[in-house]
C-alpha positions in Angstrom: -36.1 -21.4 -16.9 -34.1 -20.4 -14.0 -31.1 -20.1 -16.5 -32.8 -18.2 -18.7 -33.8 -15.7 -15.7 -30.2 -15.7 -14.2 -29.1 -14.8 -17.9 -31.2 -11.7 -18.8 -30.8 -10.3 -15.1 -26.9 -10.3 -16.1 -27.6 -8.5 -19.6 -29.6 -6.1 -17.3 -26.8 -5.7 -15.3 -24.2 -5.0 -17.8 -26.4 -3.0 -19.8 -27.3 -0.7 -16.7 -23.0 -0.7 -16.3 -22.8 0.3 -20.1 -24.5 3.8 -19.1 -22.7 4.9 -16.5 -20.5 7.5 -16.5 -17.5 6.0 -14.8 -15.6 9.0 -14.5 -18.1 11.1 -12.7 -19.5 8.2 -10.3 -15.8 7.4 -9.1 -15.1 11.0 -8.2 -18.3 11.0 -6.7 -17.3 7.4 -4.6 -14.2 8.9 -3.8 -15.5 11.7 -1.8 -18.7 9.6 -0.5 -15.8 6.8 0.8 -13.1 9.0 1.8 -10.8 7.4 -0.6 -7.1 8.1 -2.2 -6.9 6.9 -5.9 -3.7 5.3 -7.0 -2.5 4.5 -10.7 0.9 2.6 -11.7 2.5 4.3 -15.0 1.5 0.6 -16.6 -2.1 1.4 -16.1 -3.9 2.9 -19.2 -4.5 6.0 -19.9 -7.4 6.9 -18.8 -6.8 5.3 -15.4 -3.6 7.5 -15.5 -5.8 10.8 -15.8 -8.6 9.8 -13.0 -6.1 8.8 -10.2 -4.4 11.4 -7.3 -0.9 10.0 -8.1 0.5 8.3 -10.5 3.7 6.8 -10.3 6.1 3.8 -9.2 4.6 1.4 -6.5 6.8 1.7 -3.4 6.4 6.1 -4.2 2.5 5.6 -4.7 2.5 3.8 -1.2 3.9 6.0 0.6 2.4 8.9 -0.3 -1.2 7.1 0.2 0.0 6.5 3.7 0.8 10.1 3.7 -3.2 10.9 3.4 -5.9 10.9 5.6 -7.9 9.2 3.1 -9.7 6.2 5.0 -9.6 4.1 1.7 -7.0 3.6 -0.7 -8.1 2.0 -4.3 -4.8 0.6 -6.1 -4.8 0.6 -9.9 -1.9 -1.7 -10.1 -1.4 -5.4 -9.7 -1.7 -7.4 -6.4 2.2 -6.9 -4.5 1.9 -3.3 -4.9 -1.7 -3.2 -3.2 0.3 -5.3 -0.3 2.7 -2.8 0.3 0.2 0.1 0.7 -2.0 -2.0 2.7 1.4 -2.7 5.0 2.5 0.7 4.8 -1.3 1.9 6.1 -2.3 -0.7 8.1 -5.5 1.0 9.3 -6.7 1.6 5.8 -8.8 -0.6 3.7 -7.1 -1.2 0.5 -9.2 -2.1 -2.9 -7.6 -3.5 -5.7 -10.4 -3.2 -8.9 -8.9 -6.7 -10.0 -8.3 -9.3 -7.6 -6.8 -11.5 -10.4 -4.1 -8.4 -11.1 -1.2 -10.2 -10.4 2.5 -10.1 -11.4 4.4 -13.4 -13.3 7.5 -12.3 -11.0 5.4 -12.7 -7.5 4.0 -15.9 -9.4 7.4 -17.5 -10.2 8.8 -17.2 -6.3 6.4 -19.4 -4.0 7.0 -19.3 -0.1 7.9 -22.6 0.5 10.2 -23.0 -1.8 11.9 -19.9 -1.2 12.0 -21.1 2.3 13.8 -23.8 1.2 16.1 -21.7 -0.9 17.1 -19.8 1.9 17.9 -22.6 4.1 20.2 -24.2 1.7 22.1 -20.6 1.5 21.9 -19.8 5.1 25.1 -17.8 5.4 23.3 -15.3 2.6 21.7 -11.6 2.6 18.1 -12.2 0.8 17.5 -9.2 -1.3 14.5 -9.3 -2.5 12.6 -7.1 -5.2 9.5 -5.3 -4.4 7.8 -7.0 -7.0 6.8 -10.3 -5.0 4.6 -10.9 -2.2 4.1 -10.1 1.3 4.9 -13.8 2.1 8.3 -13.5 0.6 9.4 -10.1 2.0 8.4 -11.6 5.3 11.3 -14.0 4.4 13.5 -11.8 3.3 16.5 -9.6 5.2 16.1 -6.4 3.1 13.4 -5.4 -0.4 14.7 -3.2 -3.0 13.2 -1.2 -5.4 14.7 -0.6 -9.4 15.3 2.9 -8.5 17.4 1.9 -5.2 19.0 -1.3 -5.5 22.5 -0.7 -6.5 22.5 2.1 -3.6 21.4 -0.4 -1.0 23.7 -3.7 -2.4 26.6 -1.0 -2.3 26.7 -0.6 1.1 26.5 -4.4 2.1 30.3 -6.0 2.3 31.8 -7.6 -0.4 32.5 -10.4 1.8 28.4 -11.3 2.0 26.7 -13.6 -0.3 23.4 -12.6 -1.2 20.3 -14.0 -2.9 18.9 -11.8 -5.1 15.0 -12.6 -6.0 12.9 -12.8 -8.0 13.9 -11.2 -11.1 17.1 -12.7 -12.4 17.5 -10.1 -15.3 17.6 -7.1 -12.6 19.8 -9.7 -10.8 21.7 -10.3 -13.5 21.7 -6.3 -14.5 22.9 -5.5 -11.0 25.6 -7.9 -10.4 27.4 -5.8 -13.4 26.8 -2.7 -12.0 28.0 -3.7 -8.5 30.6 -6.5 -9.5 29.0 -8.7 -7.5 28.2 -12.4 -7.6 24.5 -12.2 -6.3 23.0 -16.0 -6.1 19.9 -15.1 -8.6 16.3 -16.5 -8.2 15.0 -17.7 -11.7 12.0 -15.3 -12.1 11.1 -13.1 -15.3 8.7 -10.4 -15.7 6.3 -11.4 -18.9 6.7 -8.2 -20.3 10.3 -7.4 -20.3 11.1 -10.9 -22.0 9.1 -9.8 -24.9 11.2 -7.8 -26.4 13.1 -9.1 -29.4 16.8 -7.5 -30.5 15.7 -8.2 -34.0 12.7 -5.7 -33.9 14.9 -3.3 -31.4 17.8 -3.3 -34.1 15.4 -2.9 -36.8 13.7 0.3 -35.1 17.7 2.0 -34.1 18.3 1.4 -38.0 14.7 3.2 -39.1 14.9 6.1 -36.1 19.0 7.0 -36.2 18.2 9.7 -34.2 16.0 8.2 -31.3 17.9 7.3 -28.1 16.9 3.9 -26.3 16.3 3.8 -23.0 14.9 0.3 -21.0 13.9 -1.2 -17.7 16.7 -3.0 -15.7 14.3 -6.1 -15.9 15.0 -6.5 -19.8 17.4 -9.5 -20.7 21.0 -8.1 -21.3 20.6 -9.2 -25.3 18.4 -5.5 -25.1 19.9 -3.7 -22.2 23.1 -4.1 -23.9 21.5 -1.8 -26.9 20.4 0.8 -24.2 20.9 4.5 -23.8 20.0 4.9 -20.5 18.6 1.9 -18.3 16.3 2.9 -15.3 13.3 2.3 -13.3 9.8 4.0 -14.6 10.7 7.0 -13.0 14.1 7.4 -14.0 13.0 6.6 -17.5 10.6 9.0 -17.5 13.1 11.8 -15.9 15.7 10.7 -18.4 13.0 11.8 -21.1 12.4 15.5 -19.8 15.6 16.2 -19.2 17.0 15.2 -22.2 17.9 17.3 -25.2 17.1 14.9 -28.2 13.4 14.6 -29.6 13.4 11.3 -30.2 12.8 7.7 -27.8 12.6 4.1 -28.2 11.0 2.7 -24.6 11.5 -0.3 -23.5 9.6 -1.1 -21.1 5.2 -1.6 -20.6 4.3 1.4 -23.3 2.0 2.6 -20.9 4.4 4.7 -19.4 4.9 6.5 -22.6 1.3 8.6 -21.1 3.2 10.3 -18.4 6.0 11.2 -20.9 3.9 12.7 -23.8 1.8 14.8 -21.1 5.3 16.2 -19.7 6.8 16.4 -23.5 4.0 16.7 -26.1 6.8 18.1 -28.4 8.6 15.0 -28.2 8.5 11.5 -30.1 8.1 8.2 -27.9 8.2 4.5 -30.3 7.7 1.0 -28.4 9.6 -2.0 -29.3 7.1 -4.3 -30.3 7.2 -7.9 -29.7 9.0 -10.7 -31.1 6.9 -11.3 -34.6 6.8 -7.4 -34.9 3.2 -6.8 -34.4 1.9 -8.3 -31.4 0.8 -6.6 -28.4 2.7 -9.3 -25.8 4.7 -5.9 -24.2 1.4 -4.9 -22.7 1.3 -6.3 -19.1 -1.8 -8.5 -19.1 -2.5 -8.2 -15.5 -2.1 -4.5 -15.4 -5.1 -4.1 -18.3 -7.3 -6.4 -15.8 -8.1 -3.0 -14.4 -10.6 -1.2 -15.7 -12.9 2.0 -15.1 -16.1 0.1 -14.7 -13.5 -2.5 -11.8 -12.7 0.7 -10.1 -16.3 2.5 -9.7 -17.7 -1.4 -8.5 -14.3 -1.6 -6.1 -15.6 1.9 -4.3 -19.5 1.2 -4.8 -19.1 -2.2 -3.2 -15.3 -2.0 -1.2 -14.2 -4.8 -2.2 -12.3 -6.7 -3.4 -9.9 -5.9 -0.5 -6.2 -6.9 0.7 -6.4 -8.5 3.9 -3.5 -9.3 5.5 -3.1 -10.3 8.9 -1.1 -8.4 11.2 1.8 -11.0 12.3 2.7 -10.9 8.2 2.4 -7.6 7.8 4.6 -6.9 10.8 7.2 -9.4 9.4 6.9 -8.1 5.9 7.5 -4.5 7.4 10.7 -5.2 8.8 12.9 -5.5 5.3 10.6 -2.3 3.7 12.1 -0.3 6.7 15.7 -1.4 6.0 15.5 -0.3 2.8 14.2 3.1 3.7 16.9 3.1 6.2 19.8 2.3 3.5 18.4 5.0 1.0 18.8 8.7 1.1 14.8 8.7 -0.1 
């Protein structure tokens, strides 16, 4: 009987959920909490619209910082929340998801990066942004997509480095920068997806569209590539550019920020590997959703909680990076 009970009072539950204007209840949270809403371009589209800013992590970060919201709620996955909790200390931070995570931060574990790094001792660690606070707290300097090569420029040729976790950007930026980086074997979920087949088969059927593609695509499809470039660069590339038509590859999420800045323009995903699936779509990204964000504010939680020793640590290699960029 107790089942039964425990059962309807959740139909009640998500029924009473069902009715509620999500739009209008977060904007009314938002003021009622003090809050700052954030949105990565792989969020979906409606999550785009409702948030403050929209944009790449590290940017979205540091602009919430920039606030004096008392709250920050980050529609993205978990290492991004991290860095704006790190960057705002004082805030609480809310991320709608808990589970949002990133198969990057999954593939590159603490201890055995630990490890890593003690059986390279004599090298840099450059670390991507995408992993978690743990392992920037490990590492010497974290980069972003946009400011990598700028930042492994200015370290001597003479230094090894580890580069982690993404060994596509890795691999990506060790051409760029003729460098030997030692690469960490991580992949993003999404950015393996793609499949040249379907790529060449979509060049063939749109002669005129240009491809452009994230640096964490394998070099079988950067090699294809137009222009290669973080979200932001991508989505620059795309208003600034005098052709009409684009192949993205990269999370087709971001195409929502480029048809609201080109609505005369054409934007085409590269579908997955049997042609039709939806794998490109970042799994952990769509674990946000409206309903995640308006419970996130109405109840604050689920929070990042960090303590302060790691976020101190994890600090450190965020502020050389700012220091070795002109941003």
């Amino acid at each position: 009987m107790l089942r039964n009970i425990l059962k309807l009072n959740r139909q009640d539950v998500k029924k009473n959920l069902s009715n509620i204007d999500y739009a209008f209840e977060i904007q009314r949270l938002k003021k009622l909490k003090k809050a700052v809403i954030l949105a990565h371009v792989y969020q979906s589209s409606d999550i785009q619209d409702l948030a403050d800013y929209v944009g790449d992590s590290l940017d979205l970060s540091r602009k919430a910082a920039n606030t004096d919201a008392d709250t920050i709620v980050f529609c993205g996955v978990k290492f991004m929340a991290e860095v704006a909790k790190i960057l705002s200390p004082d805030k609480e931070v809310l991320l709608p998801d808990i589970d949002a995570g990133c198969t990057l931060e999954q593939s590159c574990q603490p201890e055995e990066f630990k490890k890593f790094r003690i059986k390279n001792k004599n090298h840099l660690a450059i670390t991507y942004i995408n992993c978690s606070a743990e392992i920037k707290a490990l590492s010497d300097i974290v980069v972003t997509s946009s400011n990598a090569k700028e930042i492994i420029d200015k370290i001597p040729k003479s230094k090894p480095i580890i580069f982690a976790p993404d060994k596509h950007l890795g691999a990506y930026l060790n051409k760029i920068t003729n460098r030997n980086m030692l690469l960490w074997d991580g992949t993003c979920i999404v950015h393996i997806q793609f499949s040249e087949r379907e790529l060449l088969s979509l060049k063939a059927e749109n002669p005129n569209a240009l491809f452009i593609a994230h640096p964490e695509c394998p070099e079988a499809i950067l090699k294809h590539a137009e222009h290669i470039g973080s979200t932001s660069s991508l989505i620059k590339f795309v208003s600034q550019s005098k052709e009409k038509e684009f192949i993205i590859g990269t999370e087709p999420n971001v195409m929502h920020q480029m048809k609201k800045r080109n609505p005369d323009k054409i934007f085409i995903e590269v579908p997955g590997a049997d042609g039709n699936c939806s794998c490109n779509r970042c799994p952990y990204m769509a674990l946000n959703t409206m309903e995640k964000i308006y419970l996130a504010l109405k109840n604050s939680k689920p929070g990042i909680h960090l303590s302060k020793t790691l976020m101190i640590k994890a600090k450190k290699p965020l502020k050389r990076m700012l220091k070795m960029t002109n941003n």
